[in-house]
C-alpha positions in Angstrom: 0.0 0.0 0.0 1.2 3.6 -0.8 2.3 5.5 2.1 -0.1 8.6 2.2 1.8 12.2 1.1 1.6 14.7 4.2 -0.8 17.9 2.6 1.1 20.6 0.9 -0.5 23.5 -0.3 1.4 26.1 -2.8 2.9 29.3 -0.9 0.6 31.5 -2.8 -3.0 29.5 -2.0 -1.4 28.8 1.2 -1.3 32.8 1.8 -4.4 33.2 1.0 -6.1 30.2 2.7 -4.1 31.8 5.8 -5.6 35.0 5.3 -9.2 33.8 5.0 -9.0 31.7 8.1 -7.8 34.9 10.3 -10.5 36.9 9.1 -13.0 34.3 9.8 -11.1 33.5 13.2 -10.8 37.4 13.4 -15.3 37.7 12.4 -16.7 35.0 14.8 -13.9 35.2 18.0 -13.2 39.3 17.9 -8.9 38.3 17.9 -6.5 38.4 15.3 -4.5 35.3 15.8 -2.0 36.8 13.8 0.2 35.1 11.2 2.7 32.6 13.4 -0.5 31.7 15.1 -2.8 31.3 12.3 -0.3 29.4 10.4 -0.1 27.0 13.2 -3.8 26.6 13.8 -4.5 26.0 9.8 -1.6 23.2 9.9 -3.3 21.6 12.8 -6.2 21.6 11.3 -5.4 20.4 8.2 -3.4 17.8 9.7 -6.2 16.6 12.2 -9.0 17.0 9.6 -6.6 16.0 6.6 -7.0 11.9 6.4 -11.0 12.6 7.2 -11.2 14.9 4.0 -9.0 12.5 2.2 -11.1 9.5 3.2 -14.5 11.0 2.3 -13.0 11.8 -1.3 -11.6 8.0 -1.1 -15.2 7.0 -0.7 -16.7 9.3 -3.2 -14.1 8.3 -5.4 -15.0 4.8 -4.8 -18.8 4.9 -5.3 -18.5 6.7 -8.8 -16.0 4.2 -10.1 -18.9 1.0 -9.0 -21.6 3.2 -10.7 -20.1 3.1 -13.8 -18.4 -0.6 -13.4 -21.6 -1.6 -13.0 -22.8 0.7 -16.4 -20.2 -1.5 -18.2 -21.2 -4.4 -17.3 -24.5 -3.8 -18.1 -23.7 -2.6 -21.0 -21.2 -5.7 -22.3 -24.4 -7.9 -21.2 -26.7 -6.2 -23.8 -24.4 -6.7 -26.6 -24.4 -10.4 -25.6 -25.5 -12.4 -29.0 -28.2 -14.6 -28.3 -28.4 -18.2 -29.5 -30.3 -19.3 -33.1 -32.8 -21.8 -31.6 -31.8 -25.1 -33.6 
């Protein structure tokens, strides 16, 4: 099995995801947690909440590729020849 990749986000998304999440902490608490503290928060989160994210996209991943396995097969079974009656 694949060892799982720890989550990187680019500098640049990462910059802005940071900002988003201090002006949301900043909205709903009344505190900057300013950017050594906001960094630190968003990495715990995203390494706490990380392998659940990951596993619900696993799943979804999961249930499309049986939807259309299953398409397929039905499929191959309606171009299925059926036998001349001797």
């Amino acid at each position: 099995m694949t060892m799982l990749m720890p989550i990187t986000i680019p500098k640049r998304e990462k910059l802005l995801l940071l900002e988003q999440f201090r002006q949301e902490v900043e909205k709903e608490l009344g505190e900057d947690p300013g950017p050594f503290v906001g960094e630190h928060l968003m990495d715990f989160i995203l390494k706490q909440a990380g392998p659940y994210v990951y596993n619900m996209a696993i799943q979804d991943a999961r249930m499309m590729l049986e939807e259309k396995y299953d398409s397929m097969v039905e499929e191959l079974y309606s171009l299925e020849k059926r036998h001349p009656k001797l």
